[in-house]
C-alpha positions in Angstrom: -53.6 -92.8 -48.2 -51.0 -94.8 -49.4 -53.0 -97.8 -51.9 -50.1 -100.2 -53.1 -47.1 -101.5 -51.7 -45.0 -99.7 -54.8 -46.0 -96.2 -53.2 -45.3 -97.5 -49.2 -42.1 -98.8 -50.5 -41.4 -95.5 -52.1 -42.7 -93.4 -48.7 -40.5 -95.4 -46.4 -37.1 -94.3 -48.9 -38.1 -90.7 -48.6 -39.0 -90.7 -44.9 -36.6 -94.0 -43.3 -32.8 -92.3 -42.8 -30.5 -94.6 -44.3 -27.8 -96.6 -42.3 -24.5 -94.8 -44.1 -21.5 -97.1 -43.8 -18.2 -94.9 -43.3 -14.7 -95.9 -44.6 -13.8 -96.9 -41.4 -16.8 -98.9 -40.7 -15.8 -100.7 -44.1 -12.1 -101.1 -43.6 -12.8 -102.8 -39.9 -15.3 -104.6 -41.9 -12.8 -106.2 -44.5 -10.3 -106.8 -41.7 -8.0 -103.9 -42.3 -6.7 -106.0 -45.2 -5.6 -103.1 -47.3 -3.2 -102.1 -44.1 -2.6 -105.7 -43.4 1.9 -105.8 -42.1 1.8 -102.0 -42.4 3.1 -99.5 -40.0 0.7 -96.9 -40.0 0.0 -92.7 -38.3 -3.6 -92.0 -37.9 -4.9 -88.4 -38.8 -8.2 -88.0 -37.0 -9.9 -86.5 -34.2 -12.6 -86.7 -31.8 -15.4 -87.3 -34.9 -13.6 -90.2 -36.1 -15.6 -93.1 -34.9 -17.2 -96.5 -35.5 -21.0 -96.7 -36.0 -20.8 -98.3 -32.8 -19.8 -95.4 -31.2 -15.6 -96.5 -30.7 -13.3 -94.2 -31.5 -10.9 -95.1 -35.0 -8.2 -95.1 -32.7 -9.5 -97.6 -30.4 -10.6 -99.5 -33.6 -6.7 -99.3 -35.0 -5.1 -100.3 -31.7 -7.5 -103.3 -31.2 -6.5 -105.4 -34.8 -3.7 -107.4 -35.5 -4.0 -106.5 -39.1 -1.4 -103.4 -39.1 0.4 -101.6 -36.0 -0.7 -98.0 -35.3 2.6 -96.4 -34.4 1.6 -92.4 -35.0 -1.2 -90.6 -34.2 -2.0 -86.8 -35.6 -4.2 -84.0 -35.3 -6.2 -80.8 -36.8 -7.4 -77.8 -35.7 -9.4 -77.5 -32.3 -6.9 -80.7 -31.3 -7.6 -84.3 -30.8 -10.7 -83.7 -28.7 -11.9 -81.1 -30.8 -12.5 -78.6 -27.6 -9.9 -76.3 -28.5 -10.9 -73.3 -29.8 -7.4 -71.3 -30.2 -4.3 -70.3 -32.6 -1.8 -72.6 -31.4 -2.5 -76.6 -30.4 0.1 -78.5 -28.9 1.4 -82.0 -28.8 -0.3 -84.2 -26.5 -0.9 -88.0 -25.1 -3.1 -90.1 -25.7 -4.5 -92.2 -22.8 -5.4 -95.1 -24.5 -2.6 -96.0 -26.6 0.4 -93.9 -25.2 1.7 -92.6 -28.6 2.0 -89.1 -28.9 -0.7 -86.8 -30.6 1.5 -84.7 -32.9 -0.3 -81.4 -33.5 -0.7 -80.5 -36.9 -2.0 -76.8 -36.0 1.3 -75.8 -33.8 4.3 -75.5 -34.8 3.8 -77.1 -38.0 0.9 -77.9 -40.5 2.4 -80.4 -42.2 3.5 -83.8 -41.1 7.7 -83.7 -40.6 10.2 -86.1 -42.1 10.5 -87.0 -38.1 7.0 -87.7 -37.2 7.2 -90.0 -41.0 10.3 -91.4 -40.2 8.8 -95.5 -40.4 5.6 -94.8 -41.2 4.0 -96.9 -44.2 1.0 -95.7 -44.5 -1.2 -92.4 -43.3 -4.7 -92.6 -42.6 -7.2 -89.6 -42.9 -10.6 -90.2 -41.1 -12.1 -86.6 -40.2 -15.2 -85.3 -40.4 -15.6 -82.6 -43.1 -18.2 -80.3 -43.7 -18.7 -79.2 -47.3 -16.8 -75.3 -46.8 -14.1 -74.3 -48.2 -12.6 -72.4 -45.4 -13.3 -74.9 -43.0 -9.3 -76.3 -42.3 -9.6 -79.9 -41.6 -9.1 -80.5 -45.7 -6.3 -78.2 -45.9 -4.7 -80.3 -43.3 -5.2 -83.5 -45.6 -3.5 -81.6 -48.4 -0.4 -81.1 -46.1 -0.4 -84.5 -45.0 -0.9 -85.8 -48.4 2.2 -83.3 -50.1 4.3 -84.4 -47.1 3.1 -88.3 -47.7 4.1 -87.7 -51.4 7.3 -86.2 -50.7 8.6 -89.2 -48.4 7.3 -92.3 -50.0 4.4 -93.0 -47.7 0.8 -94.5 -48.8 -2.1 -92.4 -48.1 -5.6 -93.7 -47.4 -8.6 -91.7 -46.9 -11.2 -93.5 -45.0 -14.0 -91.6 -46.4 -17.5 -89.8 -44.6 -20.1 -88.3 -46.2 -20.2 -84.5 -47.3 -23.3 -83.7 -44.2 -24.6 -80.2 -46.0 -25.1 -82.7 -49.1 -23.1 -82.8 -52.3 -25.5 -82.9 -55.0 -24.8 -78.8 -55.8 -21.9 -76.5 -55.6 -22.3 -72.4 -54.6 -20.3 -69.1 -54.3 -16.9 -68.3 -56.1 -13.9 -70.7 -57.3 -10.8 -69.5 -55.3 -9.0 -67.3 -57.7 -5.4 -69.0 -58.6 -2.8 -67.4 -56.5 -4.9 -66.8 -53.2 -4.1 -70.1 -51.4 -3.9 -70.3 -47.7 -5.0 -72.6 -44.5 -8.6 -71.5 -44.9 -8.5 -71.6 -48.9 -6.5 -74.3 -49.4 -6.9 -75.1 -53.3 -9.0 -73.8 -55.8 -12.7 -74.6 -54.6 -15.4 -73.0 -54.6 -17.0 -71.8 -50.9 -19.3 -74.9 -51.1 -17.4 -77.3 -53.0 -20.1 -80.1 -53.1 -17.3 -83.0 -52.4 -16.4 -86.1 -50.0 -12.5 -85.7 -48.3 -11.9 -88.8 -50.9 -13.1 -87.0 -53.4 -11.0 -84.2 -53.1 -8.2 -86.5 -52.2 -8.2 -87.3 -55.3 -8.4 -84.1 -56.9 -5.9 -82.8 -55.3 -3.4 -85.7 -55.9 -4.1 -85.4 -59.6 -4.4 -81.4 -59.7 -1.0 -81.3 -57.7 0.3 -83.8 -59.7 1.2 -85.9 -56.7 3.2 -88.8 -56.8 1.3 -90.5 -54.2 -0.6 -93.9 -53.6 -3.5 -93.1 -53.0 -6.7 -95.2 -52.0 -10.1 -94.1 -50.4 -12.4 -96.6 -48.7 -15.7 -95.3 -50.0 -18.7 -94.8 -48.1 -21.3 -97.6 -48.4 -25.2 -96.2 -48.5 -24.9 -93.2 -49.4 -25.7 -90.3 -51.9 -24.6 -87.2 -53.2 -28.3 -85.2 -52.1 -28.0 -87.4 -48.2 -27.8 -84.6 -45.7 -26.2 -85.9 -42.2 -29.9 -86.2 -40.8 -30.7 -89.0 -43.4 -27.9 -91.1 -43.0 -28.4 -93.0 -39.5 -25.0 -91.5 -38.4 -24.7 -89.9 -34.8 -24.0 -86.3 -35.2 -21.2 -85.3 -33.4 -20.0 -81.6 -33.4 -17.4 -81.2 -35.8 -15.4 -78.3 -34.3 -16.7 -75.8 -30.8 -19.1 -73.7 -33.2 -20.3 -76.2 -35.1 -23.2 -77.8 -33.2 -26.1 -78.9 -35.4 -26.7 -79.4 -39.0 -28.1 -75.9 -39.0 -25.2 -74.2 -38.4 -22.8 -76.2 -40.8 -25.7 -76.1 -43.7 -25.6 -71.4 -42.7 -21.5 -71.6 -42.7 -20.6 -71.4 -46.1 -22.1 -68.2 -46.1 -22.6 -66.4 -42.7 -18.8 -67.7 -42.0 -17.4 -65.7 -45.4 -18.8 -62.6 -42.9 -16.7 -63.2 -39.3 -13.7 -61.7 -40.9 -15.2 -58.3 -40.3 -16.7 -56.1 -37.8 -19.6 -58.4 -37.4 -20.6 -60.8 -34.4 -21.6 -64.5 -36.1 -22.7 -66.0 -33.2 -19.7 -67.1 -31.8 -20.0 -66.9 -27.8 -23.2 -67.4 -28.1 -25.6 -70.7 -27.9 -26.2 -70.7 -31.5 -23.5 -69.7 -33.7 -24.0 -69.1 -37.6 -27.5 -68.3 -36.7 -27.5 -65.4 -35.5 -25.4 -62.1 -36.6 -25.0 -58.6 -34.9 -23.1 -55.6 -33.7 -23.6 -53.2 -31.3 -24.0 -50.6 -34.3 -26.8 -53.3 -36.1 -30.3 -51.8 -37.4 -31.8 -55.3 -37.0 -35.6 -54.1 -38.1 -34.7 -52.7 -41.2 -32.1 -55.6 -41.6 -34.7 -58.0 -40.8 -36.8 -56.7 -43.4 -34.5 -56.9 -46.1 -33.8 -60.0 -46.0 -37.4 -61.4 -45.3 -38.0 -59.6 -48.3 -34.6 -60.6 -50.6 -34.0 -64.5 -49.2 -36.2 -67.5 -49.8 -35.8 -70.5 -47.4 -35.6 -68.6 -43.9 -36.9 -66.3 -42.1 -35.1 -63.5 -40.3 -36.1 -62.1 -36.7 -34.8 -59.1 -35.0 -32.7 -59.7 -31.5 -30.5 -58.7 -28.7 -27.4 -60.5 -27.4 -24.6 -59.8 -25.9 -21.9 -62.6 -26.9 -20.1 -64.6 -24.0 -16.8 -64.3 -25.5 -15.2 -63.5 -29.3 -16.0 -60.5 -30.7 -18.0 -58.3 -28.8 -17.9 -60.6 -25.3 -20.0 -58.6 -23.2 -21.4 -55.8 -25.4 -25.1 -55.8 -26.2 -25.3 -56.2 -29.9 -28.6 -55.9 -32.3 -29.5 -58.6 -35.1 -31.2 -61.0 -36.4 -31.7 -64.5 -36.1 -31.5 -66.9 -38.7 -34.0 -69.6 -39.4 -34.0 -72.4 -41.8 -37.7 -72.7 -43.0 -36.7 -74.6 -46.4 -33.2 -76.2 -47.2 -33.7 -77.2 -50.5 -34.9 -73.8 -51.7 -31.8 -71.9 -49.3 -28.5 -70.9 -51.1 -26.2 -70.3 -47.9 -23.0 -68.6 -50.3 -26.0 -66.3 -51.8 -27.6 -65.7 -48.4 -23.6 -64.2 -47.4 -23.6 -62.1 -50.1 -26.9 -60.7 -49.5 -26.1 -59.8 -45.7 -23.3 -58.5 -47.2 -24.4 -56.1 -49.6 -27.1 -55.5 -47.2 -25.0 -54.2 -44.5 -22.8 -52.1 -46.8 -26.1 -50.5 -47.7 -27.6 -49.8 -44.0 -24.2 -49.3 -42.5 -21.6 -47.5 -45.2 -19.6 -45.9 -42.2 -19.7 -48.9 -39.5 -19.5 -52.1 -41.6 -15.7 -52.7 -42.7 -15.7 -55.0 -45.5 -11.8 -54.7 -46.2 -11.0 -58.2 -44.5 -13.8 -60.4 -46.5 -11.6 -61.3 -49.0 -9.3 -63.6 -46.7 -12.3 -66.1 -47.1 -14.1 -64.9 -49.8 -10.7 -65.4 -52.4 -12.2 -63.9 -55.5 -11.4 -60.1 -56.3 -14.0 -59.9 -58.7 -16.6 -60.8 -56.1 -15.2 -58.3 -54.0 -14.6 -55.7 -56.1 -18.5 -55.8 -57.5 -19.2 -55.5 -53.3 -16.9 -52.8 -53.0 -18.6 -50.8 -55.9 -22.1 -50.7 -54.7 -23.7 -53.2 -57.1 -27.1 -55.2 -56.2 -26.5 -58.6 -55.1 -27.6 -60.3 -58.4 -24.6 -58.3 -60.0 -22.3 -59.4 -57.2 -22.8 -62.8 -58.0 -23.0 -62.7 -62.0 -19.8 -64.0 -62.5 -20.8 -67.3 -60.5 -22.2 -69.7 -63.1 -18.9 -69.5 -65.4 -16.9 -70.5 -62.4 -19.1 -73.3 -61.2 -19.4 -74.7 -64.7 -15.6 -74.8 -65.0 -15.6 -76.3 -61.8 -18.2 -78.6 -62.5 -16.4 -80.0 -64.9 -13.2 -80.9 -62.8 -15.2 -81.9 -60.3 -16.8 -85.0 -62.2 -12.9 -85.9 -63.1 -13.3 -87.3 -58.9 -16.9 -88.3 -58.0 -17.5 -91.6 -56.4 -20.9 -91.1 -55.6 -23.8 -90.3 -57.4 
């Protein structure tokens, strides 16, 4: 029983979501003054919207304030259906301006598509991973914003998987790519403004820079406390769940393993038609705290696999502040190398994994713990940059 109005004040924080105020909610708020005469391309997709539901397009085309004369894309394309290797240029019905696809034939904004342009705005929907592209597409856009004289403005959500701690290893110099796009680690415990601004002062960009903060929220607010409608970031991301397993059931899809995809729940669930999903189940019962792990059968809809029964387990969160995701990877991983040293083909993992030390204590046969060990140096290094760029606390 709660006896004074101290402890019900104190229930109804930890219980009662919080009503999160994104950049854009603040900018429309303010009256677009920071934009106000400016010419402006809007990067975004289908998850950048209003807390009223209305899309940052609609919201852009509807002020006087600035003119919206571009509008740009990521990966799965504006509508965030597309689940393929090329995305083309499209229309937009509302406005009429062209969608320029930046996952086609280019990554990066071109001088054309900048040609005019004052100002680019970022308003995507992140979700904590390294590998996951929409950030790399913000570092093109900002390198191609630095390189041609044009503002940049971040109009900033929160980090949903929470941003209070960091997991897994730091991209080793050297290994940058689309899915690795700077030296992070796998769960890099940041905003897209916060890394905005790492990576303008880590490139040393010449670049104007500004980030309209989120209002209400904290560095431990997972997506489900923050009064925000979730809306599915990309095809196989489709509850917190899944984005909270990614970081480290997604380090695993670059091998001969089934993560769900083509499936009703991707990230929880892995297989192959080759699995032993009892004694897999019962390692990791044993090994992981924070879920559980049952035994199944599925035969994917499409992706790897389509069509082929496949044995495995299925992943369930039972505590999220006790679960390391990055760890829980590592253990499938060594896990599988142990049950499966002839079927399990590890040799891709490093395209997402990005640290050779990692790897190469995988590829030798050592216990988890050992795979891991080099971990806290990294993160504390890490850690260190990282507070350089935190707006939130």
């Amino acid at each position: 029983m709660i006896r004074n109005v101290s402890a019900l004040l104190l229930a109804l924080a930890v219980t009662t979501p919080a009503q999160v105020l994104t950049g854009v909610d603040r900018l429309e708020r303010d009256g677009f003054a920071i934009l106000r005469g400016m010419r402006v391309g809007l990067i975004t997709n289908h998850t950048g919207r209003t807390n009223d539901g209305r899309s940052t397009v609609d919201a852009f085309a509807s002020t006087d304030a600035c003119d919206l004369v571009a509008l740009f894309s990521p990966e799965h394309g504006f509508a965030g259906k597309l689940d393929q290797a090329i995305v083309e240029d499209a229309a937009h019905g509302g406005t009429g301006l062209v969608i320029h696809s930046l996952y086609g034939k280019t990554r990066v904004p071109t001088a054309e598509m900048l040609t005019g342009l004052d100002a680019l705005v970022f308003d995507i929907q992140d979700i904590g991973t390294r590998f996951y592209t929409y950030i790399s597409t913000m570092k093109g856009a900002m390198v191609a914003a630095a390189e041609h004289g044009v503002r940049f403005v971040v109009l900033d959500r929160p980090n949903p998987i929470g941003a209070d701690w960091i997991s897994g290893p730091v991209l080793d110099e050297g290994s940058q790519s689309f899915v690795g796009c700077h030296t992070l680690p796998v769960r890099h415990g940041m905003t897209v403004g916060e890394l905005a601004r790492m990576l303008r002062a880590e490139l040393r960009l010449e670049l104007e820079l500004e980030v309209v903060r989120c209002e209400g929220w904290s560095r431990a607010t997972t997506f489900d406390r923050t009064g925000l409608t979730w809306i599915d970031p990309s095809p196989n991301i489709r509850c917190l769940d899944q984005a909270i397993l990614y970081p480290g059931v997604g380090l695993l899809e670059t091998t001969n393993l089934s993560v769900g995809r083509g499936t009703d729940t991707p990230f929880e669930r892995i297989g192959a038609p080759w699995l032993d999903a009892q004694s897999l189940a019962r390692r990791l019962n044993r090994e992981v705290s924070g879920a559980t792990f049952t035994p199944i059968e599925f035969a994917p809809d499409s992706s790897k696999f389509a069509g082929v029964p496949c044995r495995g387990v299925q992943i369930s969160i039972t505590d999220r502040a006790v679960l390391r995701p990055v760890a829980l990877g590592i253990r499938i991983a060594c896990a599988l190398r142990d049950l499966h040293p002839d079927e399990w083909d590890s040799t891709r993992i490093p395209r997402l994994l990005c640290d050779r030390a990692t790897f190469e204590a995988l590829r030798e046969g050592l216990p988890a713990e050992k795979v891991m060990a080099g971990w806290p140096a990294e993160l504390e290094a890490f850690e260190q940059r990282r507070a350089k760029f935190r707006i939130y606390d």
